[in-house]
Backbone as CSV, one residue per row, in Angstrom:
resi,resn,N_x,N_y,N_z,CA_x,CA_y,CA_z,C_x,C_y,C_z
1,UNK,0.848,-1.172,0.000,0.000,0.000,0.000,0.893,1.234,0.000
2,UNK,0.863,2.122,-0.878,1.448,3.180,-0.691,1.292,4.642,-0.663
3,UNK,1.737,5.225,-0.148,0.912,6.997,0.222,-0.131,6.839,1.130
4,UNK,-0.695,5.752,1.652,-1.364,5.667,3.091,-1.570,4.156,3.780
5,UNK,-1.938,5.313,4.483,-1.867,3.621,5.724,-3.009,3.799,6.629
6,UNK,-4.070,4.077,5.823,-5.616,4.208,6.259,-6.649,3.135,5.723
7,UNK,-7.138,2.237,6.318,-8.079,2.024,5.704,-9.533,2.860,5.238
8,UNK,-9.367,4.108,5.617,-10.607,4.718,4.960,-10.045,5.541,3.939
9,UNK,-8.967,5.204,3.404,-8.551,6.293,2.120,-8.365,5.465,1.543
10,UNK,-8.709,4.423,1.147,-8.661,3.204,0.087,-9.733,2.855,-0.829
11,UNK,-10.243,3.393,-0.426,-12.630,2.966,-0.961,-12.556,1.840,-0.588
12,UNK,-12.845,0.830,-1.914,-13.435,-0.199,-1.896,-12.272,-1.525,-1.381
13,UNK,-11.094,-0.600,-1.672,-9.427,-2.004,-1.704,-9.975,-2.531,-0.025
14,UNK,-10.058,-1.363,0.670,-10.326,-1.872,1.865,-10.953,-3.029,2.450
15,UNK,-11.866,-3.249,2.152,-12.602,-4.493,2.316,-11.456,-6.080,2.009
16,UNK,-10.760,-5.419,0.701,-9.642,-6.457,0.643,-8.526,-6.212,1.822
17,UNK,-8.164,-5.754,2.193,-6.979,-5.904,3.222,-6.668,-6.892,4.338
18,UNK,-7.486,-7.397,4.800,-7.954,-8.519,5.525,-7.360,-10.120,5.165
19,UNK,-7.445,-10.012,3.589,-7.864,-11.214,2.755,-5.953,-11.759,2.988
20,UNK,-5.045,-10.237,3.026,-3.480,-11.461,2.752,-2.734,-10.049,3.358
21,UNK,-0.812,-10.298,3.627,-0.661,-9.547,4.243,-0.037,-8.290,3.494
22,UNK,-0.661,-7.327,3.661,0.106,-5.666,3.619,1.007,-4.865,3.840
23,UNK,1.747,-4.474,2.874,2.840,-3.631,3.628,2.702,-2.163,2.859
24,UNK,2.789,-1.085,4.328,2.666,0.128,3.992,3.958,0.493,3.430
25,UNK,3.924,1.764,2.555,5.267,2.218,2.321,4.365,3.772,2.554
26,UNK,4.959,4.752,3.349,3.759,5.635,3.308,4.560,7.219,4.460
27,UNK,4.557,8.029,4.110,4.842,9.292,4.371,4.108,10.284,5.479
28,UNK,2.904,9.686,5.438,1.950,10.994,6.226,1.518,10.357,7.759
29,UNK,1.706,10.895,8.245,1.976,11.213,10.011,0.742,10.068,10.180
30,UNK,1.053,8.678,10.878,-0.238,7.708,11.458,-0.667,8.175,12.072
31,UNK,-2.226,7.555,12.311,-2.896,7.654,12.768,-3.788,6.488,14.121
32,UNK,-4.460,6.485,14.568,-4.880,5.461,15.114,-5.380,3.807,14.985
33,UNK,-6.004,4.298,13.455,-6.624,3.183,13.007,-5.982,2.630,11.532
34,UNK,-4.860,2.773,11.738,-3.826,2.546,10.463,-4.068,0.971,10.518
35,UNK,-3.542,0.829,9.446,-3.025,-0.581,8.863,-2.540,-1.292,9.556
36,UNK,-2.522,-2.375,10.052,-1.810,-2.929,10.929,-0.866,-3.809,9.779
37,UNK,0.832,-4.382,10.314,1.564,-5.290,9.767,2.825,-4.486,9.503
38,UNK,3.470,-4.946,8.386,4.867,-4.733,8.340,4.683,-3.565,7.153
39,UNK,5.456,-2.356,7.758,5.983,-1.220,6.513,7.284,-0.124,6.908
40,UNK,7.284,0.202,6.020,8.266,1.491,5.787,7.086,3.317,6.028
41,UNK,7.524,3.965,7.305,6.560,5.045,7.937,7.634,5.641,7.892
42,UNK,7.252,7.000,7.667,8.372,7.837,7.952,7.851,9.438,7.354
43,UNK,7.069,10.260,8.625,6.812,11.335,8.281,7.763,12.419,7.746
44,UNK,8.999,12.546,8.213,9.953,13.121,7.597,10.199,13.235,6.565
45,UNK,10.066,12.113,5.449,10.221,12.250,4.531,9.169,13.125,4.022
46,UNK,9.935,13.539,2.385,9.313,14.616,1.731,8.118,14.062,1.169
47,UNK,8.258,12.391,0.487,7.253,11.749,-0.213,7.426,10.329,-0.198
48,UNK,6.362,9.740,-0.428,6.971,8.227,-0.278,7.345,7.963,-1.257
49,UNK,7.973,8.785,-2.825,8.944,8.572,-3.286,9.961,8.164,-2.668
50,UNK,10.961,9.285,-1.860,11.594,9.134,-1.106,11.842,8.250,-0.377
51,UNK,11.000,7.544,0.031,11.270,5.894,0.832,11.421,4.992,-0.207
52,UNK,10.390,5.379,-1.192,10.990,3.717,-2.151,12.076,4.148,-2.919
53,UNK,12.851,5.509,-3.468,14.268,5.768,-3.332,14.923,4.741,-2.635
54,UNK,14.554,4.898,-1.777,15.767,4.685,-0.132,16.085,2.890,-0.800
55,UNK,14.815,2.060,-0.661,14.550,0.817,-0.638,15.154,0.299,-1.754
56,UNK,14.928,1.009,-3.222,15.624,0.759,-4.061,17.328,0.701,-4.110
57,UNK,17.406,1.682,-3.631,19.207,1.999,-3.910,19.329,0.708,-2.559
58,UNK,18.862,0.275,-0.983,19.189,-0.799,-0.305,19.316,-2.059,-1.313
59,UNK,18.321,-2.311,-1.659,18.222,-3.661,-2.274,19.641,-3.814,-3.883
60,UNK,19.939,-2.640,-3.867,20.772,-2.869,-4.856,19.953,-3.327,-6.305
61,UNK,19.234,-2.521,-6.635,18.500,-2.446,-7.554,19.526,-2.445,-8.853
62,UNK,19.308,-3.278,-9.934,19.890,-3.327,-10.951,20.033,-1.827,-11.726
63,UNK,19.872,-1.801,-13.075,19.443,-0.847,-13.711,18.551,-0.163,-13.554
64,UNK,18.431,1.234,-13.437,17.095,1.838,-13.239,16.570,2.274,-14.753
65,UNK,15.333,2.315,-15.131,14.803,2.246,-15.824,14.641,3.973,-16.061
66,UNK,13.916,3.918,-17.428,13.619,5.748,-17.273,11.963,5.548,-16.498
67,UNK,11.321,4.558,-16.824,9.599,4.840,-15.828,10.257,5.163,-14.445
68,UNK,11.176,4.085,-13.843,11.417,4.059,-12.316,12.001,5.611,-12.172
69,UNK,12.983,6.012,-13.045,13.479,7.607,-12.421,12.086,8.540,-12.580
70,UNK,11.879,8.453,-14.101,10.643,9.640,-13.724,9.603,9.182,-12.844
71,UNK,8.966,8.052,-12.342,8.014,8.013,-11.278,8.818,8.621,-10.195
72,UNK,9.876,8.493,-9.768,10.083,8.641,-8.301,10.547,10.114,-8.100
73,UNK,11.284,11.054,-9.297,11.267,12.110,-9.313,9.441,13.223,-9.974
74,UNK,8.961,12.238,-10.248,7.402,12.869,-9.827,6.824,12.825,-9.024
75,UNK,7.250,11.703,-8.139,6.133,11.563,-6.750,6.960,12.940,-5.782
76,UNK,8.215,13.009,-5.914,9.004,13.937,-5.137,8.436,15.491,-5.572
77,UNK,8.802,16.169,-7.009,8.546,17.133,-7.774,6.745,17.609,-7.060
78,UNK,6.111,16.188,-7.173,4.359,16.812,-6.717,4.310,17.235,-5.495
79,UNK,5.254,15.795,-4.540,4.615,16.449,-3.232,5.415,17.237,-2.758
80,UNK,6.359,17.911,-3.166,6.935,18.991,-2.930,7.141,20.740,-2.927
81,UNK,5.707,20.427,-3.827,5.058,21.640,-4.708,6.334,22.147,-5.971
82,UNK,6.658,21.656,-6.607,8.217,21.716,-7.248,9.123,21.936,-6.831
83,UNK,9.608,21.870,-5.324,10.496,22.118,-4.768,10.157,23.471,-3.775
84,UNK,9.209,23.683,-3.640,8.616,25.335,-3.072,8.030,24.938,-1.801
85,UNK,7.438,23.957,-1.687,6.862,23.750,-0.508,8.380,23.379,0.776
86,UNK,7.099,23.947,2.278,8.050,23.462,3.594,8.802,22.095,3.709
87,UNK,8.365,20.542,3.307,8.867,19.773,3.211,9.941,19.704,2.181
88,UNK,10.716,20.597,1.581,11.496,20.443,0.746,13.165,20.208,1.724
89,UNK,13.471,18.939,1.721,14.340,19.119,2.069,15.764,18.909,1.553
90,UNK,17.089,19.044,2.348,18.165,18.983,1.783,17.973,17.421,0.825
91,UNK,17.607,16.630,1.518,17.680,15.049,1.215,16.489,14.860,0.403
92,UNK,15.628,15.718,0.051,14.699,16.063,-1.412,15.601,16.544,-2.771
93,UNK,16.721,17.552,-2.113,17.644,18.234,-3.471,18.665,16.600,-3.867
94,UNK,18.827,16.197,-2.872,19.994,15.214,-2.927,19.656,14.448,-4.059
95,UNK,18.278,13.785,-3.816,17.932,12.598,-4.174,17.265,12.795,-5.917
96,UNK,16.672,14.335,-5.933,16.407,14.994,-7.044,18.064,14.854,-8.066
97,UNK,18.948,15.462,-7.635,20.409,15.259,-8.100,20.702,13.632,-8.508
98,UNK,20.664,12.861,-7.942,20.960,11.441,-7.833,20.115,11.039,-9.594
99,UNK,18.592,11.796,-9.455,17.409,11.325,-10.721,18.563,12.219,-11.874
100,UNK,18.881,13.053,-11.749,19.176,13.774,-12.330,20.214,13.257,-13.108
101,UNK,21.474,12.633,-12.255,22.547,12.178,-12.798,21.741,10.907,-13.908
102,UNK,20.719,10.026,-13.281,20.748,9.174,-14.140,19.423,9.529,-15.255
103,UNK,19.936,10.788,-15.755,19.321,11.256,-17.068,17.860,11.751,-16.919
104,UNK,17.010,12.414,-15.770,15.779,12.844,-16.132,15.765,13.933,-16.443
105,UNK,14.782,14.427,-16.765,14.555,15.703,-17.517,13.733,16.333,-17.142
106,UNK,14.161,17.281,-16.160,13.301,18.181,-15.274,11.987,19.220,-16.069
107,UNK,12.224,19.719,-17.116,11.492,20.464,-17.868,10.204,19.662,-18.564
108,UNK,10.438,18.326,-18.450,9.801,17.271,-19.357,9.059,16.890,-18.480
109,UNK,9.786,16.956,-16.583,8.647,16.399,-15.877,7.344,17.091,-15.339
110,UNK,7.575,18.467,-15.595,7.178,19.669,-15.135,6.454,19.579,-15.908
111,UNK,6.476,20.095,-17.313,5.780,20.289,-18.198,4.457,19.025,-18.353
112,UNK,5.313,18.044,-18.623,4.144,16.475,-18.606,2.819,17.048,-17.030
113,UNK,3.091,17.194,-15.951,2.906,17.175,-14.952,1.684,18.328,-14.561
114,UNK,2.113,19.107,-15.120,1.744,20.973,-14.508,0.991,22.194,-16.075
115,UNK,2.055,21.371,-17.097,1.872,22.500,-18.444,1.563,21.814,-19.159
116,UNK,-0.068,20.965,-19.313,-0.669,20.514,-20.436,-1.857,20.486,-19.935
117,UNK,-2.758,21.619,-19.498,-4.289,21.423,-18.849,-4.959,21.775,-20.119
118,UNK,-5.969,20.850,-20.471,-6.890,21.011,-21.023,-7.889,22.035,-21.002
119,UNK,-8.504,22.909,-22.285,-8.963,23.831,-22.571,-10.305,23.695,-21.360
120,UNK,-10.970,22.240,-20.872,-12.553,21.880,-20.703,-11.862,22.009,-18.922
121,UNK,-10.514,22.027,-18.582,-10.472,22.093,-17.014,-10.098,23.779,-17.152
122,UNK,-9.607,24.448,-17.599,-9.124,25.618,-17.515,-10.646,26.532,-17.156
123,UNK,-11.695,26.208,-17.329,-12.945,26.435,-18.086,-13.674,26.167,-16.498
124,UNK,-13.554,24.944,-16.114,-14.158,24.228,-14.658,-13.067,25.209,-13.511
125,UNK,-11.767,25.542,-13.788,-11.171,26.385,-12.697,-11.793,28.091,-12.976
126,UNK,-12.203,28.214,-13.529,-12.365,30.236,-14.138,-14.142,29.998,-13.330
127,UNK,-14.679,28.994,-13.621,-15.684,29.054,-12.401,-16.007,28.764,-11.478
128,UNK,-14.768,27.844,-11.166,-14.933,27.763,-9.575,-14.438,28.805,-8.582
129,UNK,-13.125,29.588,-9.578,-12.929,30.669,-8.986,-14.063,31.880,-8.976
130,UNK,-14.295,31.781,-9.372,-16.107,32.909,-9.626,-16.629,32.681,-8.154
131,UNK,-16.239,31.605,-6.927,-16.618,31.319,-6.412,-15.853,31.654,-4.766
132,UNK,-14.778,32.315,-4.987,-13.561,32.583,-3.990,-14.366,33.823,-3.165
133,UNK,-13.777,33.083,-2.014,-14.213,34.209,-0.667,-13.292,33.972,0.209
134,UNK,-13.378,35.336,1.319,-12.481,35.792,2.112,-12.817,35.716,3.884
135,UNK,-12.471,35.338,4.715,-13.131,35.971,5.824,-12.960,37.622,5.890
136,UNK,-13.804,37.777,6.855,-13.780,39.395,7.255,-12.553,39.870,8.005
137,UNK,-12.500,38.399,8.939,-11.608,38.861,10.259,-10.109,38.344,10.102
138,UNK,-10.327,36.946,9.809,-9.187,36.181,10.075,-8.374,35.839,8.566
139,UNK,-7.269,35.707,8.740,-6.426,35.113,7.495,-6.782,33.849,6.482
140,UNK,-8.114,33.945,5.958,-8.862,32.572,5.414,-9.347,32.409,4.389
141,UNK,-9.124,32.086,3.498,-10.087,32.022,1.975,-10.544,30.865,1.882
142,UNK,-11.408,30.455,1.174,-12.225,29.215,0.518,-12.428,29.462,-0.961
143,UNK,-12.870,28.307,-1.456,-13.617,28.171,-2.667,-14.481,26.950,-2.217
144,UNK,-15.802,27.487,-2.877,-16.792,26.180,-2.710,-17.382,26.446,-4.443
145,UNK,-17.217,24.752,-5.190,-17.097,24.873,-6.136,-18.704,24.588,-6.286
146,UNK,-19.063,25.297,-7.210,-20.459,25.087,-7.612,-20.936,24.039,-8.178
147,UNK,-22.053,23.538,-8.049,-22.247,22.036,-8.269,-22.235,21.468,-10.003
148,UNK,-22.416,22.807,-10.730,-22.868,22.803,-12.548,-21.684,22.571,-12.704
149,UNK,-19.889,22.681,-12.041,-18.889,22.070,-12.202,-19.164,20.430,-11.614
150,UNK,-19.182,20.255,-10.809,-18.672,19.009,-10.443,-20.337,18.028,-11.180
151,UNK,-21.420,18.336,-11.511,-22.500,17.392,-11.726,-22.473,17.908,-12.991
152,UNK,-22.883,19.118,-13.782,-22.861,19.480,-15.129,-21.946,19.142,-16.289
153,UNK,-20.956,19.707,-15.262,-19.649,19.518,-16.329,-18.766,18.151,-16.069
154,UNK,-19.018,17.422,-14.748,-18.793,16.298,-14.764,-17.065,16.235,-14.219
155,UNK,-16.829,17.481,-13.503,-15.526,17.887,-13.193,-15.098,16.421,-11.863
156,UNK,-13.995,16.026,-12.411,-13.475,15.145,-11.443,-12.371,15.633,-10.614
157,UNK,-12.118,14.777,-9.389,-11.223,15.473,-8.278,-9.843,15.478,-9.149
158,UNK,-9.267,14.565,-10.240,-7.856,15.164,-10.949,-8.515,16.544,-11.495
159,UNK,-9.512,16.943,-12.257,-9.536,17.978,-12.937,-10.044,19.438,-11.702
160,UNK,-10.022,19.051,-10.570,-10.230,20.423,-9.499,-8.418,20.590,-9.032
161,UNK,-7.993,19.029,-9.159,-6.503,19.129,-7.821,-6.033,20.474,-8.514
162,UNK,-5.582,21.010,-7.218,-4.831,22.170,-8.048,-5.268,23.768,-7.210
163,UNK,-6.743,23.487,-7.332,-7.312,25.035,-7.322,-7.624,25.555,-5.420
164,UNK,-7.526,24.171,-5.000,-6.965,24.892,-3.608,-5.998,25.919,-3.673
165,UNK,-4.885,25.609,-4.706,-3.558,26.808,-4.493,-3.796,28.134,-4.935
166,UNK,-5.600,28.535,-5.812,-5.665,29.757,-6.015,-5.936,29.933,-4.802
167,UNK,-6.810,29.974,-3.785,-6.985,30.133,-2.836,-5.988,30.624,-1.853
168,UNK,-4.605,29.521,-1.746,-4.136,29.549,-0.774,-2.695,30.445,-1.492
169,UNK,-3.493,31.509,-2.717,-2.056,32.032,-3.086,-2.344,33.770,-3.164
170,UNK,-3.802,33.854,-1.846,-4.547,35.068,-1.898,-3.439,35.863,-1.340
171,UNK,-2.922,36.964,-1.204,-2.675,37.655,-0.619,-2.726,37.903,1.146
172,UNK,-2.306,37.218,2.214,-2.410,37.210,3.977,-3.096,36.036,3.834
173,UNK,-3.252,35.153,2.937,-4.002,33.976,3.674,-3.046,33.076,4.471
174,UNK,-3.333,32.397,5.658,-2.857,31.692,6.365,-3.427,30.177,6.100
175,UNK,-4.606,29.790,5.690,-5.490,29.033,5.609,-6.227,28.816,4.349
176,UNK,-6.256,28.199,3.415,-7.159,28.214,2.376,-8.014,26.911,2.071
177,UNK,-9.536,26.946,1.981,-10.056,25.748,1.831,-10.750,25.478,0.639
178,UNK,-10.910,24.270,0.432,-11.287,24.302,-1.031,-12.789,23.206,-0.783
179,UNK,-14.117,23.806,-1.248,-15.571,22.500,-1.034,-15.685,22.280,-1.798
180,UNK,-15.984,20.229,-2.368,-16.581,20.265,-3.490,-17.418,19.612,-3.282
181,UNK,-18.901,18.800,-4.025,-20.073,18.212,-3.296,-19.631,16.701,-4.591
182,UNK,-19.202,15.612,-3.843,-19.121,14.361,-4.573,-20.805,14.090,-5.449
183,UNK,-20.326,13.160,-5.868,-21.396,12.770,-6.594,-22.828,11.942,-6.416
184,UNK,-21.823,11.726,-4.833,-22.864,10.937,-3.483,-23.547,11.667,-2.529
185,UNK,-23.107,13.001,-3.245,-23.759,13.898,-2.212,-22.968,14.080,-1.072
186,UNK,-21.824,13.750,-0.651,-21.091,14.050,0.152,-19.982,15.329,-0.087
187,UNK,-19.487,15.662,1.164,-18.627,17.257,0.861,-17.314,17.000,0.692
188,UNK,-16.542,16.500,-0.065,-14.829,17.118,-0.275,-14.180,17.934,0.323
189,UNK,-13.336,18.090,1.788,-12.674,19.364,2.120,-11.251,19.099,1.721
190,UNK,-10.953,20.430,1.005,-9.186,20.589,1.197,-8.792,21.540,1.497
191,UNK,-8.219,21.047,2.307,-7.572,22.146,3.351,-5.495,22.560,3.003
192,UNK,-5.532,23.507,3.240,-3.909,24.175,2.761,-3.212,25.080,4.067
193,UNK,-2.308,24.623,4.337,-1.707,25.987,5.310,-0.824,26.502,4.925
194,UNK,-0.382,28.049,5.028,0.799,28.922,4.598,1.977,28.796,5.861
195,UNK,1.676,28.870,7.137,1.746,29.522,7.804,1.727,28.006,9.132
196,UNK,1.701,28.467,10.082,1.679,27.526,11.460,0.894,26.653,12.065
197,UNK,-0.846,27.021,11.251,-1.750,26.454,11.600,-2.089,25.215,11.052
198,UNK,-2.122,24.095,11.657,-1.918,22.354,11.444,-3.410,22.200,10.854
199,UNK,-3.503,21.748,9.482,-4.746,21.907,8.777,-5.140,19.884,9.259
200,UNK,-3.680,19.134,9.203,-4.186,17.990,9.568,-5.172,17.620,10.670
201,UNK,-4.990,18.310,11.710,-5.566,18.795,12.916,-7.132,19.305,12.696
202,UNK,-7.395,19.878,11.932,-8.125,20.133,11.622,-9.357,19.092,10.714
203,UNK,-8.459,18.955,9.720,-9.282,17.355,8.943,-9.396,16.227,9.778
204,UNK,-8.765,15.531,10.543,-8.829,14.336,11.887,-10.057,14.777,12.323
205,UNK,-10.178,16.101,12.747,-11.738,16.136,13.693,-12.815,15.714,13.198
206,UNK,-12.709,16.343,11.354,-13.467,15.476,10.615,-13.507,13.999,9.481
207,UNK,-12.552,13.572,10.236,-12.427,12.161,9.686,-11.659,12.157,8.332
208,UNK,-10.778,12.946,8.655,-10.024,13.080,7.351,-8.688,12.947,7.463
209,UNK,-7.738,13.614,7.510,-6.201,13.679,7.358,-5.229,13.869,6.821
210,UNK,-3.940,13.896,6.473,-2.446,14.034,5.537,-2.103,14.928,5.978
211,UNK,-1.004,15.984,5.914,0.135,16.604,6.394,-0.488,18.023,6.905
212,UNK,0.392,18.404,8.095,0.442,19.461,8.862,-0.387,20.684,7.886
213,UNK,0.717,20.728,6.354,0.279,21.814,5.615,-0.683,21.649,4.408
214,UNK,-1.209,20.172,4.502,-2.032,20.146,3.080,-2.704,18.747,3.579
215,UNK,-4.149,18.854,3.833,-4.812,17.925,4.253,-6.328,17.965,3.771
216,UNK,-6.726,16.614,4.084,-8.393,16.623,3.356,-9.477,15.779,4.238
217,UNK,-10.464,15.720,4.075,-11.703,15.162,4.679,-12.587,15.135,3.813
218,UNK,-13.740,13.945,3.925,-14.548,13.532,3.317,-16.055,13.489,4.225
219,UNK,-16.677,14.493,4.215,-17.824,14.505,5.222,-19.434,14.185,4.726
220,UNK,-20.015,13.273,5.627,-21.346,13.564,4.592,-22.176,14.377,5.056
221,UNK,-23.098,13.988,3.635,-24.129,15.569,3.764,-23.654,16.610,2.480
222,UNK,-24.252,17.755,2.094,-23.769,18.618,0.963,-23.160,19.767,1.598
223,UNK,-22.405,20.540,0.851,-21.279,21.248,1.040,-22.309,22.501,1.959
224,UNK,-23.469,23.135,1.543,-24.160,23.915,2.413,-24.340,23.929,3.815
225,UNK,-24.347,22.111,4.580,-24.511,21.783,5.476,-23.316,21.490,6.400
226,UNK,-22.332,21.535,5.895,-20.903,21.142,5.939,-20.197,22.733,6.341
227,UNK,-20.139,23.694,4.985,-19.152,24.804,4.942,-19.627,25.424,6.766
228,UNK,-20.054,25.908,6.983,-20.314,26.004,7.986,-19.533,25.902,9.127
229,UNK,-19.726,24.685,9.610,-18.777,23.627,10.970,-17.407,23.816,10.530
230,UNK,-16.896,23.174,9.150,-15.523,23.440,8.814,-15.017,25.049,8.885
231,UNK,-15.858,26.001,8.534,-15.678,26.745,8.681,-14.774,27.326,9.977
232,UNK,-16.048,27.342,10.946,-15.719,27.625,12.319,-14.676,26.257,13.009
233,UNK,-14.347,25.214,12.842,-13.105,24.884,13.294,-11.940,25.547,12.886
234,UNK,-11.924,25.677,11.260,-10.925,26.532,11.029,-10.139,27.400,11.626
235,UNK,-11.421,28.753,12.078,-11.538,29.681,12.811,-10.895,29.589,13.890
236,UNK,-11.089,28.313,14.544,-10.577,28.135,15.913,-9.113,27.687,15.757
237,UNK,-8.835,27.270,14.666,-7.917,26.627,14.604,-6.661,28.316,14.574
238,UNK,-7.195,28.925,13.688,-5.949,29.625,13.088,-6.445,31.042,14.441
239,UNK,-7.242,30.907,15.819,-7.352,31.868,16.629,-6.046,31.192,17.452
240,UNK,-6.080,29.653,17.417,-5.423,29.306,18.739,-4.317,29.586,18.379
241,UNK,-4.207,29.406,17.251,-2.114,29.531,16.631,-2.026,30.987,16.778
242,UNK,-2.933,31.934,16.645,-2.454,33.431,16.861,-2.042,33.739,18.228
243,UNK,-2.864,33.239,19.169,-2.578,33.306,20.142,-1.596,32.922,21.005
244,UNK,-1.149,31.736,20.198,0.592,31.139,20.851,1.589,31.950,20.232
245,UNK,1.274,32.960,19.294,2.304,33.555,18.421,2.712,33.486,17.500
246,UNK,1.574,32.746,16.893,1.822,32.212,15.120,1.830,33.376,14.430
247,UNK,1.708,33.028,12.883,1.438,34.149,12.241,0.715,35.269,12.211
């Protein structure tokens, strides 16, 4: 299993897990009701690229292939925000260098990755942004995407990933959230932090989770009934960090 070690971020695999044994390979901070059995954990790392790096070069991996370099310098490149995000670390540049020596092509991964959006998503982001708001008080933006994207236009969660970062690229935001209403009628939260306030912390309350600065939840009910509550945890969230001296 890799990139989590949840059985509720799996859908349906879950039900299989039971059946034979599992091994996590997985990056984002456990939780209580993780996976049980044998894996490779390690929040530190930048990505669980980075661990199956590690595992590869142990085992003395033959030849590396060009799929194996560019997968593992994409899983790094994404969850790293290209190298921009807080988890970027020295041993992110290292290991980027290492892909590098054995021939990838940084412009090729970028581009494949980031610079080929389709005319019909460019179209689903220009109205969901139609949709961006601010708090009054506190350092916070949202987008709650309107439903004629996600049911009309048939917008899927690859064709939204992304538009949390208009949000969270407002001008003083500390916090940026992103609603979308599944197709089950349930609410999508993604949550983003700039700044000190632990968004994971925030998604756990609602049954959600992944990293300090970029986390999500899956709540039911529709986003009307939802924005709300998330709302005001938020709130609380980014009062308490002011108050210890955060941002």
């Amino acid at each position: 299993m890799l990139d989590t070690g949840e059985p509720g971020r799996v859908g349906r695999v879950a039900k299989h897990l039971r059946e034979g044994a599992v091994i996590v390979i997985d990056h984002h901070p456990p939780s209580g009701d993780g996976i049980p059995g044998p894996g490779v954990r390690d929040p530190d790392a930048c990505a669980t690229g980075e661990l199956i790096f590690d595992l590869f070069s142990l085992a003395g991996t033959g030849e590396w292939t060009d799929a194996m370099v560019q997968g593992l310098y994409g899983a790094i490149e994404t969850d790293t925000g290209s190298f921009r995000f807080s988890n970027t670390t020295p041993r992110a540049h290292t290991i980027a260098a290492d892909l590098l020596r054995r021939g990838i092509d940084p412009e090729e991964v970028y581009r494949r990755l980031h610079a080929t959006v389709p005319i019909e998503r460019m179209k689903m982001i220009q109205l969901a942004l139609e949709h961006l708001e601010t708090d009054e008080e506190l350092p916070i933006t949202w987008i709650s995407v309107p439903r004629t994207v996600t049911h009309e236009l048939g917008a899927t969660a690859d064709d939204l990933d992304g538009v949390a970062e208009y949000a969270r690229n407002v001008e003083g935001t500390e916090v940026a959230i992103l609603f979308r209403q599944t197709l089950d009628g349930s609410t999508k939260v993604s949550f983003r932090s700039n700044g000190d306030v632990d968004v994971n912390r925030v998604a756990r309350a609602f049954g959600g989770g992944g990293h300090v600065k970029a986390a999500g939840a899956l709540i039911g009910g529709p986003v009307e009934a939802n924005r709300p509550r998330v709302l005001n945890a938020v709130r609380e969230a980014v009062r308490d960090t002011l108050a210890r001296g955060g941002p």
